[in-house]
One Martini backbone bead per residue (centre of mass of N, CA, C, O) as a GRO file, in nm:
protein
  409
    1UNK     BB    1  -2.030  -1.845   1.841
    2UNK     BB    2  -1.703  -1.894   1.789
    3UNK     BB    3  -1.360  -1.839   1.809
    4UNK     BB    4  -1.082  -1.956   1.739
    5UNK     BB    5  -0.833  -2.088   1.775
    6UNK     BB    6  -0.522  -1.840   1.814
    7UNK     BB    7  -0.200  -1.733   1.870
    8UNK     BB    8  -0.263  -1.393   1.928
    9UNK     BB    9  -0.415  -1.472   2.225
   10UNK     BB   10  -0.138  -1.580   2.353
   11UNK     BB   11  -0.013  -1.327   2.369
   12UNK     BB   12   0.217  -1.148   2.547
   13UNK     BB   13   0.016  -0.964   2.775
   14UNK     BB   14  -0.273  -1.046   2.703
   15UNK     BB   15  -0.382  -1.166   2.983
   16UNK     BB   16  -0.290  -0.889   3.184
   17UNK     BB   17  -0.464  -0.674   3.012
   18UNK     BB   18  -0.698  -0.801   3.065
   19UNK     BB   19  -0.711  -0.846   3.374
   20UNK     BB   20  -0.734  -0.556   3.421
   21UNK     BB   21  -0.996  -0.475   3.306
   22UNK     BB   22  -1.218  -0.683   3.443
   23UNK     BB   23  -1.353  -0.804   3.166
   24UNK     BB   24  -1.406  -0.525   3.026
   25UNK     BB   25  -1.398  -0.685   2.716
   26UNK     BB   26  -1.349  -0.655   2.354
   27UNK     BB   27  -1.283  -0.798   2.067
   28UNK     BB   28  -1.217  -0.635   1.778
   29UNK     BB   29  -1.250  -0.649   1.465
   30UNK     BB   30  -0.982  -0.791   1.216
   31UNK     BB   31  -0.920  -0.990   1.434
   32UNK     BB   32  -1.213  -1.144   1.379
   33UNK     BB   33  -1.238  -1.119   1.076
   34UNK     BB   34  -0.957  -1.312   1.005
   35UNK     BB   35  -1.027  -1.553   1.175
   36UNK     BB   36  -1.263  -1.656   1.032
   37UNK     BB   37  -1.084  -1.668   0.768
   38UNK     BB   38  -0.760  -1.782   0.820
   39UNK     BB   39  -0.617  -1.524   0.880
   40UNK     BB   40  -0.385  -1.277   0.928
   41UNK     BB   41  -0.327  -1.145   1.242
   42UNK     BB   42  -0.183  -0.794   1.288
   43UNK     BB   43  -0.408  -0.678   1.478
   44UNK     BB   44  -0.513  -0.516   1.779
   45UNK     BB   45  -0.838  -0.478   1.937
   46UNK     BB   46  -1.007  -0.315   2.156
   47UNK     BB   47  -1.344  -0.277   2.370
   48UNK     BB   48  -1.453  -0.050   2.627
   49UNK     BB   49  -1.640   0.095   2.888
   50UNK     BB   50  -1.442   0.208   2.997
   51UNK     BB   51  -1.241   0.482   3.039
   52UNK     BB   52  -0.886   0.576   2.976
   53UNK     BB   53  -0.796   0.677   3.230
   54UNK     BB   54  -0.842   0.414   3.365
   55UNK     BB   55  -0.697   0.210   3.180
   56UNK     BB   56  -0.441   0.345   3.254
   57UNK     BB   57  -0.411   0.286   3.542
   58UNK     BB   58  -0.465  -0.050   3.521
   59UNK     BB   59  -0.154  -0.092   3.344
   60UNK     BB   60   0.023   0.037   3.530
   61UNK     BB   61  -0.040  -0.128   3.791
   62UNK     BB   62   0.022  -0.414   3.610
   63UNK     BB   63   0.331  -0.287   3.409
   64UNK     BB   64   0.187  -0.150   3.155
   65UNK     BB   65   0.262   0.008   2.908
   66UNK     BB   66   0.100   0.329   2.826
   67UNK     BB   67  -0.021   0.517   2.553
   68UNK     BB   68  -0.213   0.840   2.413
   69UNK     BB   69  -0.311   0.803   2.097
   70UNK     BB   70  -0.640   0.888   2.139
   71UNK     BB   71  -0.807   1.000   2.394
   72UNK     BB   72  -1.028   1.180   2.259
   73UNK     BB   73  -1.116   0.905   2.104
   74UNK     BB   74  -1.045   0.649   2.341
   75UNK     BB   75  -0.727   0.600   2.259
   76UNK     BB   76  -0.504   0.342   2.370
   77UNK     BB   77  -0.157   0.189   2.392
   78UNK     BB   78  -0.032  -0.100   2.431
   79UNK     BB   79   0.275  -0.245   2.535
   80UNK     BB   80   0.409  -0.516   2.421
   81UNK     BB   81   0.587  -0.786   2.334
   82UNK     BB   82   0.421  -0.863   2.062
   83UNK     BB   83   0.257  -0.561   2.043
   84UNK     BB   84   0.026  -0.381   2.012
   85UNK     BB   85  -0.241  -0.262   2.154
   86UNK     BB   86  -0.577  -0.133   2.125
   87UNK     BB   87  -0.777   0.083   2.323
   88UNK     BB   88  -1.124   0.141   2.327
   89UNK     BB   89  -1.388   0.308   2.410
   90UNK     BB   90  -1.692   0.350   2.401
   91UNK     BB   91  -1.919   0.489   2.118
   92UNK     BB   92  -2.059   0.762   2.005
   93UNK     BB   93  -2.199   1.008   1.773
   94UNK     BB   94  -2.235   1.355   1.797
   95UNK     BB   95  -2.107   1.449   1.516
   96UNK     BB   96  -2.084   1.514   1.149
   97UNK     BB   97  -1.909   1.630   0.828
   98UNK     BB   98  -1.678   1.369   0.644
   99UNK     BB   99  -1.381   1.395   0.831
  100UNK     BB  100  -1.515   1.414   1.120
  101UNK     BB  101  -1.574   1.319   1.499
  102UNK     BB  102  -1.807   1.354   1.736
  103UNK     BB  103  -1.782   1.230   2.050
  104UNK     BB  104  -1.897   0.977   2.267
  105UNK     BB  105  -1.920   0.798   2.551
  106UNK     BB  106  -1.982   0.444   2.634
  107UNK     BB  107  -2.158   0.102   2.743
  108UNK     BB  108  -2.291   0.003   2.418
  109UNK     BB  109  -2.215  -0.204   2.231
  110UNK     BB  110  -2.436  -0.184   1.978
  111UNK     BB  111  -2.367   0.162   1.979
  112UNK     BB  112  -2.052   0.100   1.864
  113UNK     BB  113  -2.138  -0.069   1.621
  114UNK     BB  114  -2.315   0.148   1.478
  115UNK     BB  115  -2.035   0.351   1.405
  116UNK     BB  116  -1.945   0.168   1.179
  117UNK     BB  117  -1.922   0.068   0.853
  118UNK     BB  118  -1.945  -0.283   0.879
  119UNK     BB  119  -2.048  -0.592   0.962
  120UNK     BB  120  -1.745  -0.725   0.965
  121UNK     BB  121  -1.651  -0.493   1.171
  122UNK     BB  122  -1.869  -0.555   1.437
  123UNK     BB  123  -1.701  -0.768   1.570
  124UNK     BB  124  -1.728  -0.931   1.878
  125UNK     BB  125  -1.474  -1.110   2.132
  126UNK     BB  126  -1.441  -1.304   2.382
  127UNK     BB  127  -1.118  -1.318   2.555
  128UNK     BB  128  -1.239  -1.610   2.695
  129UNK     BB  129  -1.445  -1.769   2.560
  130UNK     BB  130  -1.491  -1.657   2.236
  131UNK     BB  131  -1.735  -1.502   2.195
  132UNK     BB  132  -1.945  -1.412   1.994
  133UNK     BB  133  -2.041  -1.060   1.876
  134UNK     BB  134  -2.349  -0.989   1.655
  135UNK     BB  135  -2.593  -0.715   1.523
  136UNK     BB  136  -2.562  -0.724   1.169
  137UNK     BB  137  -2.486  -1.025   1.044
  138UNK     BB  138  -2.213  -1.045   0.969
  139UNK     BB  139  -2.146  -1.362   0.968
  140UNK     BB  140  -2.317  -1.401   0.704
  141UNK     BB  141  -2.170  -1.125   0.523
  142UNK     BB  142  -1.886  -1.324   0.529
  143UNK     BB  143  -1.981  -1.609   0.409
  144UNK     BB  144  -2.083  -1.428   0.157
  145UNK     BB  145  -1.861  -1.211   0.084
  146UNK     BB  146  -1.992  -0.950   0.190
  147UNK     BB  147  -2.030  -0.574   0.130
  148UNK     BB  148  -2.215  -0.344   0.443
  149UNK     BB  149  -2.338  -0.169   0.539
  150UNK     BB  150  -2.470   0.021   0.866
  151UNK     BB  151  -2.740   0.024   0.706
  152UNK     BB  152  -2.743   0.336   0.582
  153UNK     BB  153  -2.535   0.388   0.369
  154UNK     BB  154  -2.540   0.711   0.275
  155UNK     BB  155  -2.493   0.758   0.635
  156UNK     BB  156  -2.178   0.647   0.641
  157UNK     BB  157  -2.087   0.825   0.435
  158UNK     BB  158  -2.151   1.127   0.586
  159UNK     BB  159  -1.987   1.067   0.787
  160UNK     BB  160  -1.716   0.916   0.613
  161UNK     BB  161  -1.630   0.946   0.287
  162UNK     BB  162  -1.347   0.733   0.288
  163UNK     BB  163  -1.598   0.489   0.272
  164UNK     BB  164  -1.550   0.446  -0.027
  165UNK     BB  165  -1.268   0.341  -0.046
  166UNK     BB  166  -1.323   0.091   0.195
  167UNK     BB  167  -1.546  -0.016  -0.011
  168UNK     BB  168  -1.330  -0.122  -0.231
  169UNK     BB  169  -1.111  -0.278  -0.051
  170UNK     BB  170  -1.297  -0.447   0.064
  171UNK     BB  171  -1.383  -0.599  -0.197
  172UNK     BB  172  -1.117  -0.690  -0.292
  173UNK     BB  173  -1.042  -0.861  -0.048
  174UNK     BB  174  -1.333  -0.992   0.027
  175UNK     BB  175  -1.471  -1.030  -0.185
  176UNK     BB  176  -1.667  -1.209  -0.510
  177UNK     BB  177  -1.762  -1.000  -0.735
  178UNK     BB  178  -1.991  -0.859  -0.554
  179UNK     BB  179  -2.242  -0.606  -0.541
  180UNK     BB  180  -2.384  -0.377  -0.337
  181UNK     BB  181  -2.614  -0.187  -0.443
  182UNK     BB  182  -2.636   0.034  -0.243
  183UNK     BB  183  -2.341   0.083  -0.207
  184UNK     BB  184  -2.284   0.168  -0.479
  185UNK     BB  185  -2.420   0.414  -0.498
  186UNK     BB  186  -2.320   0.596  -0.287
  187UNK     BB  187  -2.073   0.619  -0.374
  188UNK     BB  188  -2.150   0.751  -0.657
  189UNK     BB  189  -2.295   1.013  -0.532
  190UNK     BB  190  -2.044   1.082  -0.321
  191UNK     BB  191  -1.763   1.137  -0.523
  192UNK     BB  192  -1.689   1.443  -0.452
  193UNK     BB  193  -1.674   1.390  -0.126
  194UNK     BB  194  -1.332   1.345  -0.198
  195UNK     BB  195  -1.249   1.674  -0.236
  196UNK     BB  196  -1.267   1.671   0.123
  197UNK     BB  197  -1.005   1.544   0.139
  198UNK     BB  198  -0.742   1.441   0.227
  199UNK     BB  199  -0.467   1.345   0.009
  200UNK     BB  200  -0.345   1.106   0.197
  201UNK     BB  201  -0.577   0.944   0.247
  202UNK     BB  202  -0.650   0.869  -0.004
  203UNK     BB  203  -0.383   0.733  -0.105
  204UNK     BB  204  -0.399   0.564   0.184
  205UNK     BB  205  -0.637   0.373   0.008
  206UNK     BB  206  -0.570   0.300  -0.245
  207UNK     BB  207  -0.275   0.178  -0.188
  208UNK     BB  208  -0.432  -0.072  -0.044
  209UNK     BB  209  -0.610  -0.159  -0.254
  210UNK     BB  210  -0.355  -0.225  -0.495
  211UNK     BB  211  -0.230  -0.418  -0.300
  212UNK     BB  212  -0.413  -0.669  -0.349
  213UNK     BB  213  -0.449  -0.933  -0.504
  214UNK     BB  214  -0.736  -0.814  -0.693
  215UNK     BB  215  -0.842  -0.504  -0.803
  216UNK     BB  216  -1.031  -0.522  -1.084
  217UNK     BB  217  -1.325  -0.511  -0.981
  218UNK     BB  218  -1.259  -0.249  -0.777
  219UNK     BB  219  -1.176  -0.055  -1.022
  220UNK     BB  220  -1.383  -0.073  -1.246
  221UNK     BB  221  -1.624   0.027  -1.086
  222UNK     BB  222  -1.490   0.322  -1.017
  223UNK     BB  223  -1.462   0.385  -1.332
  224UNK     BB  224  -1.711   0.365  -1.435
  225UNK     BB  225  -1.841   0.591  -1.192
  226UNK     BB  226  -1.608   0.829  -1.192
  227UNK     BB  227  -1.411   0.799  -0.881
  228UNK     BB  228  -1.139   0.869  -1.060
  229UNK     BB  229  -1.241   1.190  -1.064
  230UNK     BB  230  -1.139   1.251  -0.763
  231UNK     BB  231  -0.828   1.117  -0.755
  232UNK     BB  232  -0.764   1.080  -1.101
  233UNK     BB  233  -0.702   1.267  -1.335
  234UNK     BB  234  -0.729   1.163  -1.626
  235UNK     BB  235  -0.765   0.915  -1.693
  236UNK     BB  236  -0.715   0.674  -1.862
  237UNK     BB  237  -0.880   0.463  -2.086
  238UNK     BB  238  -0.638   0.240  -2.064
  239UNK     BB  239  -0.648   0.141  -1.735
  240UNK     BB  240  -0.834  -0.131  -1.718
  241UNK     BB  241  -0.653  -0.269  -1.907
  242UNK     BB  242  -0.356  -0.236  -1.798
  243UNK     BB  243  -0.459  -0.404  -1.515
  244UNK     BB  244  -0.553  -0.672  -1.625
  245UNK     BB  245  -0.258  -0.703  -1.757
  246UNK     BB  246  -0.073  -0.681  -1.509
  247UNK     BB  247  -0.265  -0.912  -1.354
  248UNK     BB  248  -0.189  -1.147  -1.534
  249UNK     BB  249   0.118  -1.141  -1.508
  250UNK     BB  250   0.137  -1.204  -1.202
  251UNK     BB  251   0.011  -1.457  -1.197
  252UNK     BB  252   0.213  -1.616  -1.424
  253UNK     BB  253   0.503  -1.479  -1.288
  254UNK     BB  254   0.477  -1.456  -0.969
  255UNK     BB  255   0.390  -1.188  -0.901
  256UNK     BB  256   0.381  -0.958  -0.671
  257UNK     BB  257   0.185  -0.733  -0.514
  258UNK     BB  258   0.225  -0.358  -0.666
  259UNK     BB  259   0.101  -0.031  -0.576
  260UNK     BB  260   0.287   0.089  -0.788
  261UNK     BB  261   0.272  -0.037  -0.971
  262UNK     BB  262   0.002  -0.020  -1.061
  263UNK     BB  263  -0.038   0.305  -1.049
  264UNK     BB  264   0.107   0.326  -1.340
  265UNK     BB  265  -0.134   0.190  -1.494
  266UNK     BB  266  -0.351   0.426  -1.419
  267UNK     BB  267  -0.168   0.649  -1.580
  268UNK     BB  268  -0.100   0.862  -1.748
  269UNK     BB  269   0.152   0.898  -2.022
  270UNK     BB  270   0.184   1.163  -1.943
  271UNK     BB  271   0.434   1.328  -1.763
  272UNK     BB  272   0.291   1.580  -1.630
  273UNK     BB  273   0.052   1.454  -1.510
  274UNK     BB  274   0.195   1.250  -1.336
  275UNK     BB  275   0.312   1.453  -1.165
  276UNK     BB  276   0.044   1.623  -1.065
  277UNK     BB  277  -0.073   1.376  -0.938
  278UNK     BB  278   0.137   1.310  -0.740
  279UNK     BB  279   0.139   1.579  -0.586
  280UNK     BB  280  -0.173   1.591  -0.510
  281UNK     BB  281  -0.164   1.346  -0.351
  282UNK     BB  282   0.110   1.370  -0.137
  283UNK     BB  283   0.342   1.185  -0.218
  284UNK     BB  284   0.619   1.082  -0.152
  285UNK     BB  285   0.951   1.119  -0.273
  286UNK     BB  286   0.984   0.781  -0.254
  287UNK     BB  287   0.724   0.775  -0.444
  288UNK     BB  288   0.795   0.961  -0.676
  289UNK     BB  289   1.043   0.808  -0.766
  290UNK     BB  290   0.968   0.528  -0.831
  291UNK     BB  291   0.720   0.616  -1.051
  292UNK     BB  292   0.953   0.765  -1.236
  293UNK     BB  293   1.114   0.482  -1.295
  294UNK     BB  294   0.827   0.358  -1.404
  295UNK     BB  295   0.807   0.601  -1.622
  296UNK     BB  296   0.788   0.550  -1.973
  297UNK     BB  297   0.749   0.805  -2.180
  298UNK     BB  298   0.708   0.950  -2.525
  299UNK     BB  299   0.889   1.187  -2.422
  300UNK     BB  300   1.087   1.376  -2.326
  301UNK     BB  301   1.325   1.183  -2.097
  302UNK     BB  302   1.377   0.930  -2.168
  303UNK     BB  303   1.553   0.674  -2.067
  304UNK     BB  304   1.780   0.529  -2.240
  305UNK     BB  305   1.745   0.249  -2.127
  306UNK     BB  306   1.425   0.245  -2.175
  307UNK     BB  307   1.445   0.236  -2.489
  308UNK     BB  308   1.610   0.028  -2.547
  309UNK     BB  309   1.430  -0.210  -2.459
  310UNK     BB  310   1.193  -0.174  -2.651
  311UNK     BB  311   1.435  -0.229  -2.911
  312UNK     BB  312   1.612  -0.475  -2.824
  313UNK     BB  313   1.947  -0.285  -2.748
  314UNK     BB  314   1.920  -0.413  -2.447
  315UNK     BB  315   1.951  -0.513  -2.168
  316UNK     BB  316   1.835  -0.528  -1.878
  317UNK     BB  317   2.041  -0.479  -1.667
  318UNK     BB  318   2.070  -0.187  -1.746
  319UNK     BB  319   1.841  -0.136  -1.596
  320UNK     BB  320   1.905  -0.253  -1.309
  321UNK     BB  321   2.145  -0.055  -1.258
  322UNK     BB  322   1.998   0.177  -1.244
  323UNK     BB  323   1.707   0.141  -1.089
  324UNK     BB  324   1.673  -0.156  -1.015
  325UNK     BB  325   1.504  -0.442  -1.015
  326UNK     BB  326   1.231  -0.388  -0.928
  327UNK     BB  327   1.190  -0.154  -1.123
  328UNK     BB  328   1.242  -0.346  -1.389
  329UNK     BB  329   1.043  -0.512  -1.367
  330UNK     BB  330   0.814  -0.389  -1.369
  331UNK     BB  331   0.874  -0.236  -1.659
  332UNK     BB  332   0.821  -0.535  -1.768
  333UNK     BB  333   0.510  -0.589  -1.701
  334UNK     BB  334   0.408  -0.304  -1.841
  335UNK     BB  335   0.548  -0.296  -2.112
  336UNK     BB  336   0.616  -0.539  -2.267
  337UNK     BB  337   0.633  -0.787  -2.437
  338UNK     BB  338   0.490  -1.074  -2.462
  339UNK     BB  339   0.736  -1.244  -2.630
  340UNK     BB  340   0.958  -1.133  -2.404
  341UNK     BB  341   0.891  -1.126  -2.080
  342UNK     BB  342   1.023  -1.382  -2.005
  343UNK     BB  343   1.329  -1.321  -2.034
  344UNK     BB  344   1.359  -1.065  -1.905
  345UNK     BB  345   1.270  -1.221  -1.615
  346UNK     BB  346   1.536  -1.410  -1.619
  347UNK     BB  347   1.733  -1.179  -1.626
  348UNK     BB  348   1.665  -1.122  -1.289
  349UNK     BB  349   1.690  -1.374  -1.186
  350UNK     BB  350   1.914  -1.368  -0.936
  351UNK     BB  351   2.009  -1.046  -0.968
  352UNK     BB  352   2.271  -0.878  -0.914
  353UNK     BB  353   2.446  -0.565  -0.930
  354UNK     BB  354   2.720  -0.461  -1.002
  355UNK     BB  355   3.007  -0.301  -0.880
  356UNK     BB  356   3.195  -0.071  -1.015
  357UNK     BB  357   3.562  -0.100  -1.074
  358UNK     BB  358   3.556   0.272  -1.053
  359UNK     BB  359   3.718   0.576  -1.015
  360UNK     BB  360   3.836   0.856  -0.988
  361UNK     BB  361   4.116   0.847  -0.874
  362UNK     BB  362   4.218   0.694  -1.098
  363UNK     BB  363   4.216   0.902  -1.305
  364UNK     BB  364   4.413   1.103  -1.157
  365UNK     BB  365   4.675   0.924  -1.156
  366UNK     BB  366   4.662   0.856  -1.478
  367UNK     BB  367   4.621   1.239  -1.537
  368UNK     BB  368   4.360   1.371  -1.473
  369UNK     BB  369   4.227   1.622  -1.441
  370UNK     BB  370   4.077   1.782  -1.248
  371UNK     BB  371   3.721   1.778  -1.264
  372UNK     BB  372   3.466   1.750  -1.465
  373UNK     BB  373   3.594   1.540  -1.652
  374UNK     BB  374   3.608   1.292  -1.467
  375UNK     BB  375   3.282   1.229  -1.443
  376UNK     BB  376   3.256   1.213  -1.761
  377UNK     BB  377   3.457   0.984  -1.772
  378UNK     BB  378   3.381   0.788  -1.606
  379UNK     BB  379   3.067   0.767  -1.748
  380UNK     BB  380   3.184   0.651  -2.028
  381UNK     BB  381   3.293   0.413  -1.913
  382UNK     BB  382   3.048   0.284  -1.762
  383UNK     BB  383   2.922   0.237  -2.007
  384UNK     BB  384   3.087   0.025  -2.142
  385UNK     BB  385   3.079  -0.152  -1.973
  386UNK     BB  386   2.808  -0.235  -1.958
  387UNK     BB  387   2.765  -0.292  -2.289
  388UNK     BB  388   2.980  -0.520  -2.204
  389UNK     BB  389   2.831  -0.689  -1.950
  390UNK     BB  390   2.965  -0.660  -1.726
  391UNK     BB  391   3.301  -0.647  -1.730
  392UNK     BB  392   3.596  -0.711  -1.645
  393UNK     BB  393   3.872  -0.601  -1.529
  394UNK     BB  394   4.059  -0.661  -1.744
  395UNK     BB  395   3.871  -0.540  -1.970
  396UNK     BB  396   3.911  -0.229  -1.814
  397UNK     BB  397   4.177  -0.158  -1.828
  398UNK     BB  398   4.217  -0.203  -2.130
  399UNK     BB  399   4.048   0.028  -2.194
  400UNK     BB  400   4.197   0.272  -2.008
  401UNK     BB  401   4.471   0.231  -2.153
  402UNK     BB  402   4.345   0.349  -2.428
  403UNK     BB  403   4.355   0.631  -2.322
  404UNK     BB  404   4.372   0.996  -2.314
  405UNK     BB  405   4.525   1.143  -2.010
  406UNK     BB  406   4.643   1.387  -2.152
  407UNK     BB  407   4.652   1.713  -2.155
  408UNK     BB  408   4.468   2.000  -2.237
  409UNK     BB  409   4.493   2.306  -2.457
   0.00000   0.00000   0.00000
């Protein structure tokens, strides 16, 4: 079997990249399997018998300019002009922990398949032919939309326990939403040494598998195994229900899919906890501000305009002017009713939230003292604006003329 010819092989920079290696190269991995698949590939993998130091000479030689991203374990990388490409030297595991793995370089394409996860990911294809090389059935279990680790499941997750994780994500990604029994065992067996990995790591597979088209059926499998008591502590009980509620909204009302709106979907209602897990999973400082954002609960603390919200004596626009539209959407695909979602989803259609159209300085000029009291009134101002609809100059001037900015003793 060939790969079909598609645009990525023809990247500039790609064929004299190749022709340094002297032939002795084949692309491997994403970029294999998704061209089989007739998906977009966005990364270039290739794999040689090379040695490292030697690839960086050949590709230096030919003009090729070329950084050292992980040389200890084989990889260099190549920037092209259409993008980088990595190069990996084949190798062979010769210790492993569940956590990092001591390699060894080797020569043999099939004992490189073999230290893979998956055998969809082991396919290797000839960038001259484009002939497929497949060691472990992988084109079978793609046509079949299965997902199986290479070999003993149990023995591939004890070498990188991670790979929980991305058997679940590959599972949404490219599953039929069916099981391989042996691979979902293995999962469950060893859920507890998802606790002996960096928390960075372990999020940014979450945040990959909940950005997928359809996570419903990986999250609910997770779930069932207690998967994500080691994720993600206390998970509500309607976690399952609340992902499947707004994964039905999402392709109801054309919503791309977001990691950020499903990952609150997941977590409970307590503010407290939600904090908790949020930093324990150590997201980044942007990313727990989204997730706050987006997370009004029944606690002290609930922002004014999201409780207006929920009780319909408030326009969307005004969470969507505090908020930004992107959060106020997902607040509502996450929390409203049923019977308000189309409207509220209308109201934010093709909406820029317009700019407050004044200052502390002009309410100086106005009288105002100098002082804490200007941000205050400033704030009460905005406020009365928003309330009126982002009313117009006209009627902001007039509301501030009507005020008394006469010094008080």
């Amino acid at each position: 079997m060939k790969l079909p010819p598609s645009d990525w092989t023809k990247r500039r920079g790609l064929a004299a990249l190749i022709g340094a290696l002297d032939g002795r190269a084949r692309f491997v991995g994403g970029a294999v399997r998704d061209t089989l698949l007739g998906a977009e590939v966005k990364d270039v993998d290739i794999a040689t018998p090379l040695l490292p130091d030697d690839v960086m000479e050949r590709l230096r030689a030919a003009s090729i300019k070329v950084i050292p991203t992980g040389i200890d374990h084989g990889t260099v990388t190549a920037l092209l002009p259409d993008g980088p490409v990595e190069i990996t030297t084949l190798r062979r595991d010769v210790s492993t922990d569940g956590r990092r793995a001591t390699v060894a370089f080797s020569d043999d394409w099939r004992e490189d398949a073999a230290r893979r996860d998956f055998t969809i990911n082991a396919l290797f294809a000839d960038p001259e032919t484009l002939e497929i090389f497949d060691y472990f059935d992988g084109l079978e279990d793609l046509e079949q939309r299965r997902i199986r680790f290479i070999g003993s499941a149990a023995e591939r997750i004890a070498e990188d326990h991670l790979r929980i994780m991305r058997y679940f994500r590959f599972l949404a990604r490219f599953g039929l939403d069916e099981l391989e029994a042996e691979a979902f065992q293995a999962c469950a067996n060893a859920a507890l040494k998802l606790g002996q990995l960096s928390r960075e790591r372990v999020a940014d597979e979450l945040l990959k598998l909940l950005a997928t088209d359809d996570p419903r059926f990986a999250v609910g499998k997770m779930l069932d195994a207690k998967i994500f008591d080691h994720i993600i502590a206390e998970t509500d009980e309607q976690a399952g229900a609340m992902l499947d509620r707004l994964v039905s909204r999402e392709q109801t009302h054309a919503a791309k899919p977001s990691a950020v709106r499903r990952f609150v979907a997941l977590l409970p209602k307590d503010r407290d906890k939600q904090s908790a897990i949020a930093k324990s999973l150590k997201l980044s400082k942007k990313l727990q501000r989204a997730l706050a954002e987006r997370l009004p609960s029944q606690n002290a603390g609930m922002t004014p305009p999201v409780a207006r919200l929920f009780r319909g004596e408030n326009d969307i626009r005004a969470l969507a002017y505090r908020t930004g539209v992107e959060a106020a959407r997902d607040i509502v695909l996450l929390f409203a009713d049923d019977d308000a979602l189309p409207d509220l989803l209308a109201h934010l259609q093709n909406w820029q939230p317009p700019v407050f159209p004044m200052t502390g300085g002009e309410l100086i000029e106005r009288g105002l003292k100098p002082g804490p009291i200007v941000a205050r009134t400033l704030a009460m101002i905005e406020q009365a604006w928003i309330d009126n609809g982002f009313a117009d100059e006209k009627w902001l001037a007039e509301y501030v003329d009507g005020l008394d900015f006469s010094p008080r003793t």
